[in-house]
N, C-alpha and C positions, 0 to 999 in steps of 0.2 A: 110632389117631392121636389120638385124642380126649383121653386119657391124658396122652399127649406133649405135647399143647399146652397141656390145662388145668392145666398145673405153674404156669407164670406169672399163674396167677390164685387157685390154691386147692390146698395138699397134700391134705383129705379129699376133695378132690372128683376128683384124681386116681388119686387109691388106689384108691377105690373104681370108679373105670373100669378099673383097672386088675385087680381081681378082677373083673369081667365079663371083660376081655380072656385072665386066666387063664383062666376054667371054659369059655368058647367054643373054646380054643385043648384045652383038653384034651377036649370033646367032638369037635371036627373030627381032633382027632390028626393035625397036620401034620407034614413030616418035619423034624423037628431040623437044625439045622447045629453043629456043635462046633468053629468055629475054635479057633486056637493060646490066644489070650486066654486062652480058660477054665482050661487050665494054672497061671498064675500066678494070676489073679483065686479059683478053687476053693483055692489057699494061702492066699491071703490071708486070704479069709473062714473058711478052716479054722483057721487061728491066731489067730482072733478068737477061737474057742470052746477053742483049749487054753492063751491069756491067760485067758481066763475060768476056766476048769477051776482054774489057777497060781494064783488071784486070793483074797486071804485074802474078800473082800466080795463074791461072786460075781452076789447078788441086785442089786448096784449096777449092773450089767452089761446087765440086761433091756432100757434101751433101744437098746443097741447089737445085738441079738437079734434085735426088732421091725424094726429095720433091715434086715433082711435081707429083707424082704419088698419091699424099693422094687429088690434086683438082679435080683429072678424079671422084670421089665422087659427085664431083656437077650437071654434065650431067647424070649420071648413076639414081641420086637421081631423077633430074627432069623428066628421059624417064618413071622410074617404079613406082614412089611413085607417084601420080600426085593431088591427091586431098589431101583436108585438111584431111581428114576422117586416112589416112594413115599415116601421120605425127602425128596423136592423141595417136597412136599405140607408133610411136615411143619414144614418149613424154614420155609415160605410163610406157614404158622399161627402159625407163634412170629416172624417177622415183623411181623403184624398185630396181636399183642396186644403183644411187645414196644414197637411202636413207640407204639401206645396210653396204655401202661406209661410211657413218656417225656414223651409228650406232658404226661401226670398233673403227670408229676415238673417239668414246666418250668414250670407251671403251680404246683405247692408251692413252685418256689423263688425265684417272682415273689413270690409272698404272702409270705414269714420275710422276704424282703429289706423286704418297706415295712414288714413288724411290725417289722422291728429299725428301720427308719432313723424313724417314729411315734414312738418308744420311748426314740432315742436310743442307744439299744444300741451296741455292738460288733458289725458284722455273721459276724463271722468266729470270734468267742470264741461267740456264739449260732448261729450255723450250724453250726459241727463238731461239737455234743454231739447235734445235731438236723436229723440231714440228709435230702433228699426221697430216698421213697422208691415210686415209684409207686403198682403194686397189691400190694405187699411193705409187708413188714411189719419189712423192716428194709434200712438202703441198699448192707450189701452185698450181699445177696443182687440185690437191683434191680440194682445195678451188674457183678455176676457175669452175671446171666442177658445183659440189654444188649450186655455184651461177647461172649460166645458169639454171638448174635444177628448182631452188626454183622462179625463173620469170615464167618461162614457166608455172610452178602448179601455180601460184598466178596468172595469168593470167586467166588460166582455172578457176581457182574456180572462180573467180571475174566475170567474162564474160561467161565461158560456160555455159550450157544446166544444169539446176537443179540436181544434184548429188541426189540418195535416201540418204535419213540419214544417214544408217551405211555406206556409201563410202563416205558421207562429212566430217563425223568426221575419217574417216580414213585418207583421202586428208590433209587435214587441221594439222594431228597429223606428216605424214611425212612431210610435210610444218615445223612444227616446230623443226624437226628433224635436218632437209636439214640446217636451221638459225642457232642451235646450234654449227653444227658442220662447220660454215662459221665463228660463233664468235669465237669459240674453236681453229681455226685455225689462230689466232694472226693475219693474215694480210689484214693489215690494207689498203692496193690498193684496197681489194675487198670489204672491209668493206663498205667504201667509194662510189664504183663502185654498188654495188649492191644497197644500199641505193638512190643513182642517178637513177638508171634503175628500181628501182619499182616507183616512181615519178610518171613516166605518167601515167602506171596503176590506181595509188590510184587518181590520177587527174580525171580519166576519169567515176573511178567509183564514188569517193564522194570527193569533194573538200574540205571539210573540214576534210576529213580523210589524206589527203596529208599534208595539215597546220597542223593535231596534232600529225604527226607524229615523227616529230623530240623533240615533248616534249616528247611524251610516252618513245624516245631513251633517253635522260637527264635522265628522271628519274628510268631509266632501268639499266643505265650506274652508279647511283647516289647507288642506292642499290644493286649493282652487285657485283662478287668477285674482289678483290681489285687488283689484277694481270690482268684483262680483264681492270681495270681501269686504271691502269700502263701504256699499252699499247696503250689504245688512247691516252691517255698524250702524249707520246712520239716521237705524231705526232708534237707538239708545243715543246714538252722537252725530248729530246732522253737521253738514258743513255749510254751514252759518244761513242764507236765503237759497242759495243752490238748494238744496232739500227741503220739501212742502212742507215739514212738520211744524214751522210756526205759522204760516199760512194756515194751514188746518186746525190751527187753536183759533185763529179769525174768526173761520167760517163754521165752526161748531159754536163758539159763543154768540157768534151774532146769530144764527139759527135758533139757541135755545132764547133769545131774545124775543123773536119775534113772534117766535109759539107762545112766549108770558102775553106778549100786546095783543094775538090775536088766535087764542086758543082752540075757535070753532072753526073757522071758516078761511083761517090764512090770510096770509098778506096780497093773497090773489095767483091765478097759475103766469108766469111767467114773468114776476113783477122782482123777485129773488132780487137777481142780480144788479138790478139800478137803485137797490134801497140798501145793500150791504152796508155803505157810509152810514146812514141814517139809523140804523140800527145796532151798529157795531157797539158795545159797550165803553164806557170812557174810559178804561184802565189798559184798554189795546192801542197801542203807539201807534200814532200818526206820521208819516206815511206806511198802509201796509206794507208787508212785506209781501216779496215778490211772489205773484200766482197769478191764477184765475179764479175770478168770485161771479162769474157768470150763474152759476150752481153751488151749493152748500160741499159736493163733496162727499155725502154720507144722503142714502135714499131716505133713511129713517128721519131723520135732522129734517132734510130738504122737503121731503113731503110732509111733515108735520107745521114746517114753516108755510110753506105756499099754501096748502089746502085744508090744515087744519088737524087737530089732534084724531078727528073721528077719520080722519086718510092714511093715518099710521095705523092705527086699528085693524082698519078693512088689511090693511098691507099685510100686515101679522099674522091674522088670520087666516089668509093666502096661503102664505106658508104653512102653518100650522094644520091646516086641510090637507095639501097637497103632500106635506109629511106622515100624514096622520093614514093616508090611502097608502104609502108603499107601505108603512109597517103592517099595515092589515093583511094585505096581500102578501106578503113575505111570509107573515106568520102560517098562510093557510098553504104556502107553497115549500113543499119541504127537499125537492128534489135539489143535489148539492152544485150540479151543472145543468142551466137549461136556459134558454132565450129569456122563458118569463123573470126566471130571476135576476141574469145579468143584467136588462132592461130596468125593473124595480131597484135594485141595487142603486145603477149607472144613474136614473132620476132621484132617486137621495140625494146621492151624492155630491148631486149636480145642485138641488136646491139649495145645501147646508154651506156649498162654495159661496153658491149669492148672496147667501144672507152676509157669510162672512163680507166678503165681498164689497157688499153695503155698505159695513162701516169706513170704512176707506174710501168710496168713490161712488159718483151718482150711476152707477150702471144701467139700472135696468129704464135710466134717461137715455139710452142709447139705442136707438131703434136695432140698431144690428145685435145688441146682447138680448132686448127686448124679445124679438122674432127667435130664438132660438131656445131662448127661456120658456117660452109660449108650446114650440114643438114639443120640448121636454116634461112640460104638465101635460101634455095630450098624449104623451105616449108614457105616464102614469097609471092610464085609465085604459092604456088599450089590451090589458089582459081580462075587462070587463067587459060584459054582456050587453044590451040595449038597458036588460030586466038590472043589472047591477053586479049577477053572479060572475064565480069566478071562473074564466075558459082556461083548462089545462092544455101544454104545450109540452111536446119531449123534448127529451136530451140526447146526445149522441156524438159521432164523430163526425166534424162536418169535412163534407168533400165540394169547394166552392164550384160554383159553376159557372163562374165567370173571371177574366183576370184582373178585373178591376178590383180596389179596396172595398166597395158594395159588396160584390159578390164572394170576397173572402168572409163576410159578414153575414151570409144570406146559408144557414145552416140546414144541409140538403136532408137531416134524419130529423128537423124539427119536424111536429106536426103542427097543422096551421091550426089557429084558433077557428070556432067552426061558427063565426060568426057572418049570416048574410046578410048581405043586402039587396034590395030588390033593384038597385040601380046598377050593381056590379059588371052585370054581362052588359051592360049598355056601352055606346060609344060617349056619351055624357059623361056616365062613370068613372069610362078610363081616362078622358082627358081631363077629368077633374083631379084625378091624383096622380096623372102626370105632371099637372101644371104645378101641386102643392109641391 
């Protein structure tokens, strides 16, 4: 668990929990699960290495390599974490530093606002080049995690086990926390992404809450600060290089270029951003405009450019698996409140963001949205058996027992899934999914 949580604070500090939750996990020798996933996701990363293999600059490659060591996450998660009950926990942790994480960020973007208005400044030409980022060290990734965050709790609240008062209006208060500091955070990918990925949610719980939802945004937007309004605009009226969107016409034409040049095997993994010139089409003005072309920007683009059209495939697929698992389970679970559903809900939801997501930004390029994307298909799967079947869970009124946000999360009338393992009562066991 440990792992899982410490992403939103630190990649070495997660890694390296997460090699403790390796060596305990292969000393206890728990029994493996191999959902469907593994199918595509074992392609995908397989055509990583025969992009590489294809790749005139192979050495350029090694940190896409090293990468590989952040999916060993996805077995480890599914040998120790196994039931949804476990995932609720972890939810609960990325809750509480999340919301932290926001707290940070509302607090950086009080302070740029008086630096700019002291200053004289342009609050809006000097915010966008430098926007809050909480305990990140960059604001999409702040804004990526936020949003996964703020489904997963709206899922729970919406679907789980009746919260007592004082932890709903706690729930509910870092809910609007997690929003703020997703609005606060000017981008506008996630804006977009996250608004799409609560959709099913508010579908499933009231249909007519989903239809007025995009009015309550109009008139939220209509009386909001005028700088927050600037910035949607600018999704239709950019101001001029300050806003990516002619950048992003660059880096999607020179992407779909290089898929024409080299449709199986890519231009090689990590080779993108030193050939953008060389590939950019001639009717794109000389000098680009202002950005970063280290990365394409769009995972779909970027991966199909680096590694090749059959790396977009296995990607889609991914999804499409992973989607394909919560409706099944949904369908076979009819109770209106309960762990296993807000869980299944909360990883839809969470996928349909990323995907959205994608189109706007290399995300799941980002170890830190990587690792938490990874927890969130493992705990797809943890309402399933060794055998495949599906473990039922109750519903109830939860009385936490703990005062942390975990433990407002950790529903005392659930029943646990009654899946064992033979490593559990081990001291291996436990430090294997304390270290995840």
């Amino acid at each position: 668990m440990a792992s899982a949580i410490s992403i939103l604070l630190s990649i070495p500090v997660s890694q390296i929990l997460l090699g403790v939750a390796l060596l305990a996990t292969a000393i206890a020798r728990p029994k493996l699960r191999w959902p469907p996933v593994w199918i595509p996701l074992t392609l995908f990363l397989g055509w990583l290495l025969v992009s590489l293999a294809a790749s005139p600059e192979p050495n350029l490659g090694f940190p896409q390599v090293k990468k590989l060591y952040v999916f060993t996450l996805l077995p480890v998660a599914l040998a120790v974490l196994p039931r949804t009950r476990d995932y609720l926990y972890v939810f609960g942790g990325w809750m509480a530093v999340a919301s932290a994480s926001c707290l940070l960020a509302v607090g950086q973007f009080g302070w740029k606002f008086l630096v700019a208005r002291e200053t004289s400044a342009n609050f809006y030409e000097v915010y966008v080049a430098e926007r809050i980022t909480g305990f990140m060290s960059h604001w999409m990734t702040f804004s990526g995690q936020a949003m996964m965050v703020a489904l997963v709790l709206t899922s729970y609240l919406l679907f789980g086990p009746i919260l007592r008062p004082v932890w709903r209006a706690v729930c509910w208060t870092l809910l609007g926390l997690l929003l703020m500091g997703i609005v606060l955070g000017f981008t506008r990918g996630i804006w977009i992404a996250t608004a799409i990925g609560a959709f099913p949610l508010l579908w499933c719980y009231r249909r007519w809450i989903a239809f007025a939802a995009p009015v309550v945004f109009v008139l939220a937007l209509a009386f909001g600060p005028a700088s927050v309004q600037d910035r949607f605009l600018s999704i239709f009226r950019p101001h001029g290089e300050l806003d990516s969107n002619q950048h992003r016409v660059v880096t999607f034409a020179t992407g779909m270029e290089m898929m024409k040049a080299h449709p199986w095997f890519g231009i090689g993994p990590e080779r993108v951003g030193s050939h953008v010139e060389q590939y950019a089409p001639a009717w794109i003005h000389r000098p680009f405009p202002e950005g970063y072309y280290g990365h394409l920007h769009n995972i779909y683009i970027h991966y199909a450019a680096e590694r090749g059209v059959p790396a977009l495939v296995f990607l889609l697929d991914i999804f499409a698996v992973v989607l394909t698992q919560q409706v099944r389970v949904l369908r076979q679970h009819h109770e209106r409140r309960s762990p296993t559903r807000a869980c299944h809900l909360g990883v839809f939801s969470v996928v349909v963001a990323i995907m959205v997501g994608g189109i706007f930004e290399y995300n799941l390029g980002d170890s830190e949205i990587l690792t938490m994307f990874l927890v969130v298909v493992a705990a797809g799967y943890s309402s399933l058996s060794a055998s495949g079947s599906l473990v039922a869970s109750g519903s109830g009124v939860v009385s936490p027992t703990g005062s942390s946000a975990a433990g407002a999360l950790d529903a005392e009338a659930e029943a646990p899934s009654r899946i064992n393992s033979s490593s559990s009562s081990s001291v291996s066991g436990s430090l294997s999914t304390s270290a995840l």
